[in-house]
VOVEXLO-320747 format. One record per atom (N, C-alpha, C): x, y, z; atom name; residue in three letters. Coordinates in pm, 1 decimal, decimal comma, always signed. Example, Ala and Ser with C-alpha at 12.3 -4.5 7.8 and 13.67 -1.06 7.14 Angstrom:
{rec {+1319,0 -569,0 +780,0} "N" "ALA"},
{rec {+1230,0 -450,0 +780,0} "CA" "ALA"},
{rec {+1320,0 -330,0 +780,0} "C" "ALA"},
{rec {+1285,0 -225,0 +708,0} "N" "SER"},
{rec {+1367,0 -106,0 +714,0} "CA" "SER"},
{rec {+1290,0 +3,0 +787,0} "C" "SER"},
END
This chain:
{rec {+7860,9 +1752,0 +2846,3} "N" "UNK"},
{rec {+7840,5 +1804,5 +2714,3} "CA" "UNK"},
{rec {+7742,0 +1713,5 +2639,8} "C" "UNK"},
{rec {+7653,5 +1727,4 +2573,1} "N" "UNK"},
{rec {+7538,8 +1730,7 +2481,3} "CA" "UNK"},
{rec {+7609,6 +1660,4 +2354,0} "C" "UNK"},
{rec {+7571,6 +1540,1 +2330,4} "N" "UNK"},
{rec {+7633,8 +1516,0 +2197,3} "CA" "UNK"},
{rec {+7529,0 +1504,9 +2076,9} "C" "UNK"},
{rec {+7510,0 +1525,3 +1961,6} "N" "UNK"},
{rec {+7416,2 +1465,3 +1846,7} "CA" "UNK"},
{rec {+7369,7 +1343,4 +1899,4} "C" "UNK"},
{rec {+7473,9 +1282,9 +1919,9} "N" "UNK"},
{rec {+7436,7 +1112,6 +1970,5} "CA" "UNK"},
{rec {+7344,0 +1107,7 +2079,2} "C" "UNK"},
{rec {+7378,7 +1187,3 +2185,7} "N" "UNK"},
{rec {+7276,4 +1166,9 +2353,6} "CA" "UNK"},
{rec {+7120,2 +1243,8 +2281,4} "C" "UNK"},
{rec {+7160,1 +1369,9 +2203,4} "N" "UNK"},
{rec {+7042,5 +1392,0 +2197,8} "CA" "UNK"},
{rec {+6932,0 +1365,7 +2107,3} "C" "UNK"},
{rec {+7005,0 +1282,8 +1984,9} "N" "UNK"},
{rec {+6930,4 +1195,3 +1935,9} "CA" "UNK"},
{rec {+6835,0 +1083,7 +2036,0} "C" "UNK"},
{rec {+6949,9 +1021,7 +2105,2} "N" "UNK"},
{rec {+6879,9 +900,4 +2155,7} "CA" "UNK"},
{rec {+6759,6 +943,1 +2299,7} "C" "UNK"},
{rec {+6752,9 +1059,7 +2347,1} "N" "UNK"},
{rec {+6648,7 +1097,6 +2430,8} "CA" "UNK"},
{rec {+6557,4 +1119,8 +2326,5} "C" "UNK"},
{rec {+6571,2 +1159,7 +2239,5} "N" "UNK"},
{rec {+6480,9 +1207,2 +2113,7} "CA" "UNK"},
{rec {+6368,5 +1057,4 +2092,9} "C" "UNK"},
{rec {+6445,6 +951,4 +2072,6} "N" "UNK"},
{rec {+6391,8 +880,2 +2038,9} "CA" "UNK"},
{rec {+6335,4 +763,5 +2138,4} "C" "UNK"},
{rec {+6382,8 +814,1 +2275,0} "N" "UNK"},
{rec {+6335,8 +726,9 +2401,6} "CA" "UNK"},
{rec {+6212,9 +844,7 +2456,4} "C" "UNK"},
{rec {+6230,7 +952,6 +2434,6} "N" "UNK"},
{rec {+6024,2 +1041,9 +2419,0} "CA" "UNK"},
{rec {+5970,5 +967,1 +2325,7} "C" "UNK"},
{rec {+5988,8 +974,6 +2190,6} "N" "UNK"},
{rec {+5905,4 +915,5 +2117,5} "CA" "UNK"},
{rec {+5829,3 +765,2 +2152,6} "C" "UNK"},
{rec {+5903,8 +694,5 +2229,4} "N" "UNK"},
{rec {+5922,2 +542,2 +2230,3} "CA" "UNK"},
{rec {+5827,3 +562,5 +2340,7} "C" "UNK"},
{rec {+5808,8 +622,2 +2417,5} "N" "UNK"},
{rec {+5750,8 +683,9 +2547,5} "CA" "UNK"},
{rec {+5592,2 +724,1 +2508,3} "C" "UNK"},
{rec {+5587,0 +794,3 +2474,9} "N" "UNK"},
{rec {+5476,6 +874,6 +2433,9} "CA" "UNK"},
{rec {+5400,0 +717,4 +2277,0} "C" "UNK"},
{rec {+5477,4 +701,5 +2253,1} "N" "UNK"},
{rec {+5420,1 +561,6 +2175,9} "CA" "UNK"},
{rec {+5343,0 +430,5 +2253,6} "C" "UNK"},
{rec {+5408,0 +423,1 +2347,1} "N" "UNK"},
{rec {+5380,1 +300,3 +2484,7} "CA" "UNK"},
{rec {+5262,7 +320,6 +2540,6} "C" "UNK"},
{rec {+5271,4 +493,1 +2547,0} "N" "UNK"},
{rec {+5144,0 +520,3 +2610,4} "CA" "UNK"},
{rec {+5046,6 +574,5 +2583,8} "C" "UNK"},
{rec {+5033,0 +552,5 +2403,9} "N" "UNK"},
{rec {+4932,6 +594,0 +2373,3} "CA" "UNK"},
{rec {+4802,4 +573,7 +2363,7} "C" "UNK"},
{rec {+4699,9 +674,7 +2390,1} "N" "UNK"},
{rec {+4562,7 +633,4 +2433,2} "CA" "UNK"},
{rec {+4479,2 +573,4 +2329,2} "C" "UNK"},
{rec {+4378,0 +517,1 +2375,4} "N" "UNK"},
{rec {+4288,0 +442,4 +2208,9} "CA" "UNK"},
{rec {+4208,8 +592,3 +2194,3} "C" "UNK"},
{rec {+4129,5 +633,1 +2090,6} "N" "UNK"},
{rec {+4095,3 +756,0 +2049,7} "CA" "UNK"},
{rec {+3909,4 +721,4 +2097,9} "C" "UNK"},
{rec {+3859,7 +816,1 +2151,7} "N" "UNK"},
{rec {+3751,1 +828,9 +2214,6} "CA" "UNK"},
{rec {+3664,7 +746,2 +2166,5} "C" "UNK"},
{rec {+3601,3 +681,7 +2200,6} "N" "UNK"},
{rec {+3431,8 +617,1 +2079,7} "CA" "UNK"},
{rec {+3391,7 +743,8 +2068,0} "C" "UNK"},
{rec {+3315,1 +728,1 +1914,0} "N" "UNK"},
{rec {+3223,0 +785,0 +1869,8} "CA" "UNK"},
{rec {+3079,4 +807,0 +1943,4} "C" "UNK"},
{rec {+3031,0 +904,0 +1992,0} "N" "UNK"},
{rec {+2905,7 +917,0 +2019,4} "CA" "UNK"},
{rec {+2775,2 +855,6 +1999,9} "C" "UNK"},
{rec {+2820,1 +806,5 +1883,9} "N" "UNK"},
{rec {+2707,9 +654,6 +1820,3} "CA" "UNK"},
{rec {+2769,3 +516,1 +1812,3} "C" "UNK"},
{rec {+2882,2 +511,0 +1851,8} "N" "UNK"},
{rec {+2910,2 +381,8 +1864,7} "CA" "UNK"},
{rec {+2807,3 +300,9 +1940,0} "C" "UNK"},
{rec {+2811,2 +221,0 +1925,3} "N" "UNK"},
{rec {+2742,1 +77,8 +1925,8} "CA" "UNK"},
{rec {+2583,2 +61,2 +1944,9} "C" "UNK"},
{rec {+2553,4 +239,1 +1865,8} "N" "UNK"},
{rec {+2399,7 +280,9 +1854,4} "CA" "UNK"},
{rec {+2363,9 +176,3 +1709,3} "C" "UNK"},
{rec {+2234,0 +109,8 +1753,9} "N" "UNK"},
{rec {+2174,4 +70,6 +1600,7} "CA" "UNK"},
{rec {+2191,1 +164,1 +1510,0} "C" "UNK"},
{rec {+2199,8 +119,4 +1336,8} "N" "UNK"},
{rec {+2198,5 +216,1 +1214,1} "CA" "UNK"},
{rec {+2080,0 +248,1 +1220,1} "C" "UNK"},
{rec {+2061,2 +360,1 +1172,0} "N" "UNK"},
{rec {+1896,7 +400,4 +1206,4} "CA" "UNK"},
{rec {+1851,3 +373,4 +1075,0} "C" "UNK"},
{rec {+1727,1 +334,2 +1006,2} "N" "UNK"},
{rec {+1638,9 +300,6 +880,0} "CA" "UNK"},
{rec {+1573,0 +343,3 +857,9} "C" "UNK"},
{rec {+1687,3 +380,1 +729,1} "N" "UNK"},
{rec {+1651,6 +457,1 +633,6} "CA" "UNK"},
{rec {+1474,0 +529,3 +575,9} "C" "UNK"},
{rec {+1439,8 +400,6 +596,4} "N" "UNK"},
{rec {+1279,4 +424,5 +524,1} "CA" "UNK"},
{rec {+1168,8 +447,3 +684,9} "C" "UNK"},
{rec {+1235,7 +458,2 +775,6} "N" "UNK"},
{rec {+1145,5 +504,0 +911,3} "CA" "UNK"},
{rec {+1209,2 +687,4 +942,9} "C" "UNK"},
{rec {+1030,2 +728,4 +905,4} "N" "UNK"},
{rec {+1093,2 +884,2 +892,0} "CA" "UNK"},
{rec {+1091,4 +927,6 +1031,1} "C" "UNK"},
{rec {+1033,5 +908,3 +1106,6} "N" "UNK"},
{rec {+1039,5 +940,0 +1261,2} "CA" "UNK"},
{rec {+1091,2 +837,8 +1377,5} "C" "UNK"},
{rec {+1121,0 +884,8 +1483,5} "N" "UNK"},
{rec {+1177,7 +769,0 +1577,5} "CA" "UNK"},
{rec {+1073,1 +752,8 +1639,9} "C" "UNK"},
{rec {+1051,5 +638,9 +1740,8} "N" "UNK"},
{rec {+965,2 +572,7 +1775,3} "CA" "UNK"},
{rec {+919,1 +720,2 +1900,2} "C" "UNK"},
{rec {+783,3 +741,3 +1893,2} "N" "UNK"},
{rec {+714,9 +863,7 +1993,6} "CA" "UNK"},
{rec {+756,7 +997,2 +1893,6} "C" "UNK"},
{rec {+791,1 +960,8 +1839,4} "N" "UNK"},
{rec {+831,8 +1147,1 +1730,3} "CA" "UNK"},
{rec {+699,3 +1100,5 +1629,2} "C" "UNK"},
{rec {+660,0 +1225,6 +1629,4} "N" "UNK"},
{rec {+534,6 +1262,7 +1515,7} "CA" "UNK"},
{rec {+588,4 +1223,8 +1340,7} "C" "UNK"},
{rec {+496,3 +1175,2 +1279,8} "N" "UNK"},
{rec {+595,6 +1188,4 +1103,8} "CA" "UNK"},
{rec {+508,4 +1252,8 +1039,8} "C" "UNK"},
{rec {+402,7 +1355,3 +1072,2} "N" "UNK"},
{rec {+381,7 +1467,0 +1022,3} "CA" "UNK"},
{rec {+406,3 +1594,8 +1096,2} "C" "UNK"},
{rec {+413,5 +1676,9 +957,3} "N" "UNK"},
{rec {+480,3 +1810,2 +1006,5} "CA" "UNK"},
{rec {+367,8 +1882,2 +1089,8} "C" "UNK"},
{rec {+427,4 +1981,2 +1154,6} "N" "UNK"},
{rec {+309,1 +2069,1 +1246,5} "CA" "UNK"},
{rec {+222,5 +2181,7 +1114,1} "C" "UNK"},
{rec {+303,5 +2189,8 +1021,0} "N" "UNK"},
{rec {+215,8 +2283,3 +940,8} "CA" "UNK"},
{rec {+217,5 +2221,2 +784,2} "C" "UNK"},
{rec {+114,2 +2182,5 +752,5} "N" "UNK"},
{rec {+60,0 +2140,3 +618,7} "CA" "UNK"},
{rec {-87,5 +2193,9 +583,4} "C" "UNK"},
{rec {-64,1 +2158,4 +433,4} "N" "UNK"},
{rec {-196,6 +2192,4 +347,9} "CA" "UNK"},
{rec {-270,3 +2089,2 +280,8} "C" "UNK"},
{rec {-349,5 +2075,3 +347,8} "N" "UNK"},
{rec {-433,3 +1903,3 +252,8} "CA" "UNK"},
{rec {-551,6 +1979,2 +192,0} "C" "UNK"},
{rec {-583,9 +1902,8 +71,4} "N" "UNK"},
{rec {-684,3 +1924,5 -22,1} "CA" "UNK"},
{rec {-690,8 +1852,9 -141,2} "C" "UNK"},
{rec {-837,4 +1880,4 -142,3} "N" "UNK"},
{rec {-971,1 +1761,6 -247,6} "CA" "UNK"},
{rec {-998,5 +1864,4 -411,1} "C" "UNK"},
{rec {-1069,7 +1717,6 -436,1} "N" "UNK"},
{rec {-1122,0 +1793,1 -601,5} "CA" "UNK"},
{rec {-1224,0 +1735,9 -584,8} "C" "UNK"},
{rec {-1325,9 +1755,1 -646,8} "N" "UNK"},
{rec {-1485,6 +1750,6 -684,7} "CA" "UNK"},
{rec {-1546,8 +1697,6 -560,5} "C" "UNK"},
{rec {-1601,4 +1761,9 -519,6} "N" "UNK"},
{rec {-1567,9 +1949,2 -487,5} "CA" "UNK"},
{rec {-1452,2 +1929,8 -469,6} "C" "UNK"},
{rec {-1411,9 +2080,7 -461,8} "N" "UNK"},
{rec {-1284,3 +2119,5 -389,9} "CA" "UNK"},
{rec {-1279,9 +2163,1 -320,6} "C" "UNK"},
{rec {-1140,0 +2157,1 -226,8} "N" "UNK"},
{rec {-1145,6 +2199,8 -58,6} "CA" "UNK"},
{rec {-988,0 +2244,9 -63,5} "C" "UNK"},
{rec {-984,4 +2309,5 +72,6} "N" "UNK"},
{rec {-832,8 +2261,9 +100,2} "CA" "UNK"},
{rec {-845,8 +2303,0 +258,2} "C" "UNK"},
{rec {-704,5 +2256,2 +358,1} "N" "UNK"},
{rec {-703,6 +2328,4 +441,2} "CA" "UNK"},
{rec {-591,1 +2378,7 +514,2} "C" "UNK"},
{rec {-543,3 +2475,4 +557,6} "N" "UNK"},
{rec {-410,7 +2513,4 +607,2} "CA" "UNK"},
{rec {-453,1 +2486,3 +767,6} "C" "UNK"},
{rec {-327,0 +2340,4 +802,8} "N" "UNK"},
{rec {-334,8 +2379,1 +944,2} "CA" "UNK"},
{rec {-144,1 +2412,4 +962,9} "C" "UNK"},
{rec {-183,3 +2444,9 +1115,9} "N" "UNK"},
{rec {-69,4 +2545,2 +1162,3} "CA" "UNK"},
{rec {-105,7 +2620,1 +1248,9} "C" "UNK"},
{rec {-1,7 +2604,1 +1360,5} "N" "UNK"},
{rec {-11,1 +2631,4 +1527,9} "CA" "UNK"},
{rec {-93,3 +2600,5 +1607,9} "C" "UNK"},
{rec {-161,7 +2459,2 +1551,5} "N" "UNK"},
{rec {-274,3 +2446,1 +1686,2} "CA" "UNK"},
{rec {-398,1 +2504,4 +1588,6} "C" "UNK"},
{rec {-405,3 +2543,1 +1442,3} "N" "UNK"},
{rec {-535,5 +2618,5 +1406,7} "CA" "UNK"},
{rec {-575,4 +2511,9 +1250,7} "C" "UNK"},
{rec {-666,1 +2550,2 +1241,3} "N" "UNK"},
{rec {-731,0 +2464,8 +1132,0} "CA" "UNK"},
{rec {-793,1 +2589,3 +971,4} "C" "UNK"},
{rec {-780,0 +2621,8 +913,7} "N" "UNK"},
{rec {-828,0 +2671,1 +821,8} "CA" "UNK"},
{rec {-846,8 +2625,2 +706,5} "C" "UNK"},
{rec {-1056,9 +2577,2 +728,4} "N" "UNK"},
{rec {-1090,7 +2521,5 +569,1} "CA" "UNK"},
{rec {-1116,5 +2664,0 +498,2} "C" "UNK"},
{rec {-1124,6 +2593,8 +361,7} "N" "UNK"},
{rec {-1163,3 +2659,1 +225,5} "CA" "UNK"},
{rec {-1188,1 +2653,5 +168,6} "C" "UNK"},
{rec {-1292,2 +2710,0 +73,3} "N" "UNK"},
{rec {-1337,4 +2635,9 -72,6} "CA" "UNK"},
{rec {-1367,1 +2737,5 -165,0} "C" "UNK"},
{rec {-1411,2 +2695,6 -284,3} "N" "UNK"},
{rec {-1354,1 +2806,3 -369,1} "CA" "UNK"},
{rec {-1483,7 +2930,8 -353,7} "C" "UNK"},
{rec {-1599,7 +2873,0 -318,8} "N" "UNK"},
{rec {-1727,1 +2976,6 -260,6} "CA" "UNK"},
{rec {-1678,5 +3088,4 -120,4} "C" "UNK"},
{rec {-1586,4 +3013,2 -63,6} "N" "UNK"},
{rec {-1526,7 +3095,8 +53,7} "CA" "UNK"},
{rec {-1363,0 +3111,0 +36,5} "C" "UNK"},
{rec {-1308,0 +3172,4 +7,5} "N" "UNK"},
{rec {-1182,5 +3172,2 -4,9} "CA" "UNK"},
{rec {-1090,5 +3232,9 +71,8} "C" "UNK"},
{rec {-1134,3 +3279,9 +131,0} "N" "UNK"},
{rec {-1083,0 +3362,5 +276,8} "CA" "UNK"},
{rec {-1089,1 +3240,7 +395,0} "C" "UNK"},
{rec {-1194,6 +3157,4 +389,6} "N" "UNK"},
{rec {-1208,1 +3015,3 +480,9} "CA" "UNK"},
{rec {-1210,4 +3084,3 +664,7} "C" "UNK"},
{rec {-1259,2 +2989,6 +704,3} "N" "UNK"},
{rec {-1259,2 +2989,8 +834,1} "CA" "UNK"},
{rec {-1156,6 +2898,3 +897,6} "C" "UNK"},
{rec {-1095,9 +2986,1 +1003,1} "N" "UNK"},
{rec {-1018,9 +2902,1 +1112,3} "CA" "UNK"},
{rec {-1078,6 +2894,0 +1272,1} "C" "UNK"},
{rec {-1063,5 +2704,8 +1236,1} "N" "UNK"},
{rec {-1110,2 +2694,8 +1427,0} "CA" "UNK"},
{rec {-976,2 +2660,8 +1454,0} "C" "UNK"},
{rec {-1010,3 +2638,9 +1638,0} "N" "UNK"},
{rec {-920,7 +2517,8 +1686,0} "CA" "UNK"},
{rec {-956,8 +2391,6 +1690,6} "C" "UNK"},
{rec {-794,3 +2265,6 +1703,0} "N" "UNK"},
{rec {-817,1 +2154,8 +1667,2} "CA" "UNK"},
{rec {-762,1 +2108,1 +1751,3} "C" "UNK"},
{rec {-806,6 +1972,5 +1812,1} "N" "UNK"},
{rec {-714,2 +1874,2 +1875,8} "CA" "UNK"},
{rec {-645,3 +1797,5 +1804,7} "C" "UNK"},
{rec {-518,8 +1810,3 +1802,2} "N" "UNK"},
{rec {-420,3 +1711,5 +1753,2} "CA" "UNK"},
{rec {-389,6 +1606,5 +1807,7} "C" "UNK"},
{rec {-412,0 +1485,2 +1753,9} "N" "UNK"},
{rec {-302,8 +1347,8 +1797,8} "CA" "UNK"},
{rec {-304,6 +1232,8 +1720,2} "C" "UNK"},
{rec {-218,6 +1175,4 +1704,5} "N" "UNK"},
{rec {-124,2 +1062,8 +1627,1} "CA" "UNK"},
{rec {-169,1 +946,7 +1720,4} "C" "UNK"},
{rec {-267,5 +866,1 +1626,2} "N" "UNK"},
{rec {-312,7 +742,3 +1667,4} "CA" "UNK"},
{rec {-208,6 +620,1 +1672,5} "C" "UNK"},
{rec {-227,1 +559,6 +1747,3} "N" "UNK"},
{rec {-165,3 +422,7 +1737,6} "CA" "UNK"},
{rec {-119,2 +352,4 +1560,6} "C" "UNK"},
{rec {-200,2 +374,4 +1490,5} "N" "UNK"},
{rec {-211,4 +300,6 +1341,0} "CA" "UNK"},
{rec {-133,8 +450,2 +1277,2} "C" "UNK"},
{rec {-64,9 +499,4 +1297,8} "N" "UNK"},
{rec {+61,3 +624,9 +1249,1} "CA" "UNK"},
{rec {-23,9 +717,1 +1170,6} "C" "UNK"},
{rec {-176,3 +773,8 +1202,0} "N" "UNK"},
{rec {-270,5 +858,4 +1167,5} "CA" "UNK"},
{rec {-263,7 +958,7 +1260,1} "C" "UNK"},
{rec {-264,8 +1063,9 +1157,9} "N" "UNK"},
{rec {-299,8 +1226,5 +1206,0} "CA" "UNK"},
{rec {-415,3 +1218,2 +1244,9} "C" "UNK"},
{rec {-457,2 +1277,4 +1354,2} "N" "UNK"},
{rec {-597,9 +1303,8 +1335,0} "CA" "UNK"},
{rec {-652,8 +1452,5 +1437,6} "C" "UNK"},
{rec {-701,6 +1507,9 +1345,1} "N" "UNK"},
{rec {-733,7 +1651,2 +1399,5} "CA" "UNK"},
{rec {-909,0 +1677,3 +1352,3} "C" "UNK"},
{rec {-952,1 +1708,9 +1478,3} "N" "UNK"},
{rec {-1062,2 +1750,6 +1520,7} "CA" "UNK"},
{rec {-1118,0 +1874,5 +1558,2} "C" "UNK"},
{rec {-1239,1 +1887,4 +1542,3} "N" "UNK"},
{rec {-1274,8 +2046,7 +1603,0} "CA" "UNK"},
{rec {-1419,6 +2011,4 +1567,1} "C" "UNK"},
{rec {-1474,6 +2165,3 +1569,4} "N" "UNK"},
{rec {-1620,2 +2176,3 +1522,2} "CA" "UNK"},
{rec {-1588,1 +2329,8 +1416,0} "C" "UNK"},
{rec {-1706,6 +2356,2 +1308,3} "N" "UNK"},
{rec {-1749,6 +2412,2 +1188,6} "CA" "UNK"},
{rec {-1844,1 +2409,2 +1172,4} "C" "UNK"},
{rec {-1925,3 +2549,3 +1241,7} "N" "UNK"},
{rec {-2088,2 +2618,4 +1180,7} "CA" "UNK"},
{rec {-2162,9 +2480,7 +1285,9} "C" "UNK"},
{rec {-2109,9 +2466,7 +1381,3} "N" "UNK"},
{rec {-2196,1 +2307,5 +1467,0} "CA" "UNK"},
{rec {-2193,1 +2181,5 +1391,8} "C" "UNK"},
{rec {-2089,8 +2142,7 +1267,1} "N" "UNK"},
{rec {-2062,4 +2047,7 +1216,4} "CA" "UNK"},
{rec {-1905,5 +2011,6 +1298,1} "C" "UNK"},
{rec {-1906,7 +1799,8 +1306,1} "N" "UNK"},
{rec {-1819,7 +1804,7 +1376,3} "CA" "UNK"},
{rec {-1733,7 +1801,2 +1243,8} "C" "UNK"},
{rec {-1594,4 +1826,8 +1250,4} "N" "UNK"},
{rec {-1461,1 +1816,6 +1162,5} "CA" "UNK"},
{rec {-1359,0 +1726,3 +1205,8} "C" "UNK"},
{rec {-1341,1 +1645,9 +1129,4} "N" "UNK"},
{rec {-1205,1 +1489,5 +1164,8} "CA" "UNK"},
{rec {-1123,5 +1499,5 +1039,8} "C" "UNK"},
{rec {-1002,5 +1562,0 +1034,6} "N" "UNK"},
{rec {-952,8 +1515,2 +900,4} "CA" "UNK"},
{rec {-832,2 +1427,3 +965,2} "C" "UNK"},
{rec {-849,8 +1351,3 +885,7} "N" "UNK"},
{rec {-705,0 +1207,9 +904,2} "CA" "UNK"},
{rec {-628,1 +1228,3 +757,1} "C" "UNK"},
{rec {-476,4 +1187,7 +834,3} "N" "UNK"},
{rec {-376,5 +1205,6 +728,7} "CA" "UNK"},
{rec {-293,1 +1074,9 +746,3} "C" "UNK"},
{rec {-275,1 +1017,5 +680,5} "N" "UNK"},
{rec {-205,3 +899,6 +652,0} "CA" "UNK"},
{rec {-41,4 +939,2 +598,9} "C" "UNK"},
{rec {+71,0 +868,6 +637,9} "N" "UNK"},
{rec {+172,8 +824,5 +546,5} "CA" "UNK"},
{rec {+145,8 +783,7 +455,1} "C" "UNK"},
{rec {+140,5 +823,7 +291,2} "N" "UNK"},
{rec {+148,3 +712,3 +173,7} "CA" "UNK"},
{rec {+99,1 +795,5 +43,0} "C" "UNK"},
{rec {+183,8 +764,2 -29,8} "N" "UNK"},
{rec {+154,3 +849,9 -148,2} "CA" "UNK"},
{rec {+28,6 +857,7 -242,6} "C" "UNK"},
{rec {+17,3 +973,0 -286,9} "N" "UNK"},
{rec {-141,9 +1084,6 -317,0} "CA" "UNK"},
{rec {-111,6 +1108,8 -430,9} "C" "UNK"},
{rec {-166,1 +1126,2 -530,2} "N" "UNK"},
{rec {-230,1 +1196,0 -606,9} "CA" "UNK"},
{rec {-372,8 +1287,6 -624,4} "C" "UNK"},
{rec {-370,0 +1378,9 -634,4} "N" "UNK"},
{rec {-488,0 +1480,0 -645,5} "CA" "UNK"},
{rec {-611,9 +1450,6 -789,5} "C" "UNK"},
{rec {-522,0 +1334,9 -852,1} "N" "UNK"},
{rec {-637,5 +1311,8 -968,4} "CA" "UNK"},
{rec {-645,0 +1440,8 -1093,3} "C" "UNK"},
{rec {-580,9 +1546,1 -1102,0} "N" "UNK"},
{rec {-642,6 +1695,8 -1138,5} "CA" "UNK"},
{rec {-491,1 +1719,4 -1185,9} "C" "UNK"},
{rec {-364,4 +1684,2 -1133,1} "N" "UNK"},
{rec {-230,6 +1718,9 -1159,9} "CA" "UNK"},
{rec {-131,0 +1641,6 -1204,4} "C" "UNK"},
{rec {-9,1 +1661,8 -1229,0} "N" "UNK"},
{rec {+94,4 +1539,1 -1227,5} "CA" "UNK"},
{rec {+164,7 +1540,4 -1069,5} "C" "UNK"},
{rec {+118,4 +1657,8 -985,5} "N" "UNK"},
{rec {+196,3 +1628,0 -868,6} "CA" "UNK"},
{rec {+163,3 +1539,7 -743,4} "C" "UNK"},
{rec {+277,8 +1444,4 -700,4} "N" "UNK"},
{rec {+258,0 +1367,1 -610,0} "CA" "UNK"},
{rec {+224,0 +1454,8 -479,1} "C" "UNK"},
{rec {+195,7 +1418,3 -421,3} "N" "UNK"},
{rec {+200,3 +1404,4 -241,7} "CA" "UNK"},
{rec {+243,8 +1292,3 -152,7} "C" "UNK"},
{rec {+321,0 +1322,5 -44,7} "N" "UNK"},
{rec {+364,8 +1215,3 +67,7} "CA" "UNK"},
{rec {+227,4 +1165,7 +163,9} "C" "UNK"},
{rec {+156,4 +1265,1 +173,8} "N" "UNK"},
{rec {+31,1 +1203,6 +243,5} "CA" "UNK"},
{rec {-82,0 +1168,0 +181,0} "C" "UNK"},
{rec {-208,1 +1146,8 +241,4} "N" "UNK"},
{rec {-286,3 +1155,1 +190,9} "CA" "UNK"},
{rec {-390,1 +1161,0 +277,7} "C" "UNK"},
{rec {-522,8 +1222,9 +255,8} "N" "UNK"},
{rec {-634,4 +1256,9 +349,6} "CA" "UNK"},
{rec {-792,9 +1221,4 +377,7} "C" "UNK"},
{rec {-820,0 +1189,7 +448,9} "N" "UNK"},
{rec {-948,1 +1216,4 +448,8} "CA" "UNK"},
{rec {-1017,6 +1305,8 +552,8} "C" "UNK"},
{rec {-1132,3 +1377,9 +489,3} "N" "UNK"},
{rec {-1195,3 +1554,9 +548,8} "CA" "UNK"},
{rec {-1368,1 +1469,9 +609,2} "C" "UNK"},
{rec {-1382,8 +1479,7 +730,6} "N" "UNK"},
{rec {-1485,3 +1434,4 +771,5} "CA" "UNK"},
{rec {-1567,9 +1590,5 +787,1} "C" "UNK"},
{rec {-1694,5 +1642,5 +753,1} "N" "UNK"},
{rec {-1749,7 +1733,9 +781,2} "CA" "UNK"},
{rec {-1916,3 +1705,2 +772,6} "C" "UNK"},
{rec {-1927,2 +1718,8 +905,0} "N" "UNK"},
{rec {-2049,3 +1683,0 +972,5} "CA" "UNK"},
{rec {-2108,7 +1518,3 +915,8} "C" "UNK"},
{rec {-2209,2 +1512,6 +816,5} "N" "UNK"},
{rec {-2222,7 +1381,9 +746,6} "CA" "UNK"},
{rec {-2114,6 +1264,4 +595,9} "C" "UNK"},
{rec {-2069,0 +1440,5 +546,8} "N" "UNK"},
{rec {-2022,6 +1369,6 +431,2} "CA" "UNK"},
{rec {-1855,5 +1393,7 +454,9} "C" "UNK"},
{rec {-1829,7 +1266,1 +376,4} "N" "UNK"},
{rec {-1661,5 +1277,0 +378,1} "CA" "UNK"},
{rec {-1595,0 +1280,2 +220,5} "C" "UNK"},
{rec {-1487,9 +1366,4 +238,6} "N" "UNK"},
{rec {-1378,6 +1419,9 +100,6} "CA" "UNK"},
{rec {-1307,9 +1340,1 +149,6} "C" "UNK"},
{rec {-1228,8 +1303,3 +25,3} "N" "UNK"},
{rec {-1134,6 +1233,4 +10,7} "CA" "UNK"},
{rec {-950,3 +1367,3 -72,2} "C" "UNK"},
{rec {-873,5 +1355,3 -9,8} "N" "UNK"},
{rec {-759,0 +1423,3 -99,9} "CA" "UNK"},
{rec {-655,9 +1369,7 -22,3} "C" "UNK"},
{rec {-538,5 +1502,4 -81,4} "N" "UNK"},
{rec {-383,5 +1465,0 -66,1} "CA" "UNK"},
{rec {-314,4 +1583,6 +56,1} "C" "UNK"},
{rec {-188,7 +1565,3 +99,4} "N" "UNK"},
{rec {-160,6 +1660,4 +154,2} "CA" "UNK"},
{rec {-3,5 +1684,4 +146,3} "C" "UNK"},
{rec {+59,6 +1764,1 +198,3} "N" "UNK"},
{rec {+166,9 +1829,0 +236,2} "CA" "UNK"},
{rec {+224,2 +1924,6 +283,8} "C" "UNK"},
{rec {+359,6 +1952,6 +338,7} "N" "UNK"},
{rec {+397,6 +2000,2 +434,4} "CA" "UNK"},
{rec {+439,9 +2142,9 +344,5} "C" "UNK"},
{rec {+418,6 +2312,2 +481,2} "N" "UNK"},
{rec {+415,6 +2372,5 +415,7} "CA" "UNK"},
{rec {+573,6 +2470,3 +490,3} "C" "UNK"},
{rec {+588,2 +2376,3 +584,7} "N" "UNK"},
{rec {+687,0 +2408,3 +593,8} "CA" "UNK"},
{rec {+840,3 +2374,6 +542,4} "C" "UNK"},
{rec {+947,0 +2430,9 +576,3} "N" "UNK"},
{rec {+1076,8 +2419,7 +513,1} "CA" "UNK"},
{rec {+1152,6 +2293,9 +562,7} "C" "UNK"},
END
């Protein structure tokens, strides 16, 4: 026969059991990963510009939408602008740099990390640019036009 008493005390020799052998709880997936910092926007070989932005100048003015591999300048005489293709790549010194050709002019625009002003607005920019086209070079700002 089953008393309160016996079945208390199995009650509490599981518990005592299941206590003895309890497991430590998994590491975390980032355990004993460095904290990552804060002020480094990309990891080391990851790009820290976006694939689709809009950079642009004042006096003159310019701008240009790149996105997918395409380049589209503009200015306010052409506003519809032309799109070439560009070679993309991220120099050693953490510079964008995208290339092509325009009307047999060569095209280099470099984009830097570091904050812009357009001179013309109160709005900042995270990048900033420079537009190489054929002899002469613009100077502006840029940003990302994606989400």
């Amino acid at each position: 026969m089953i008393t309160t008493k016996s079945l208390l005390a199995a009650s509490l020799a599981v518990v005592l059991v299941a206590c003895g052998t309890e497991q430590a709880p998994a590491p975390s997936p980032t355990e004993g990963m460095a904290t990552p910092d804060p002020t480094q926007t990309a990891l080391p070989g990851e790009s820290r510009f976006p694939q689709s932005f809009r950079a642009l100048g004042t006096e003159p003015f310019w701008a240009i939408h790149v996105s997918e591999g395409k380049l589209r300048y503009m200015t306010p005489e052409d506003q519809e602008g032309r799109q070439i293709d560009v070679i993309r790549e991220q120099t050693e010194s953490n510079e964008l740099a995208l290339s092509g050709e325009l009307d047999g002019d060569d095209l280099m625009l470099s984009v830097t990390q570091e904050p812009c002003s357009d001179g013309m607005s109160d709005r900042s920019y995270p990048f900033a640019s420079t537009l190489r086209l054929g002899t002469e070079t613009f100077h502006g700002c840029a940003r990302p036009t994606e989400p």
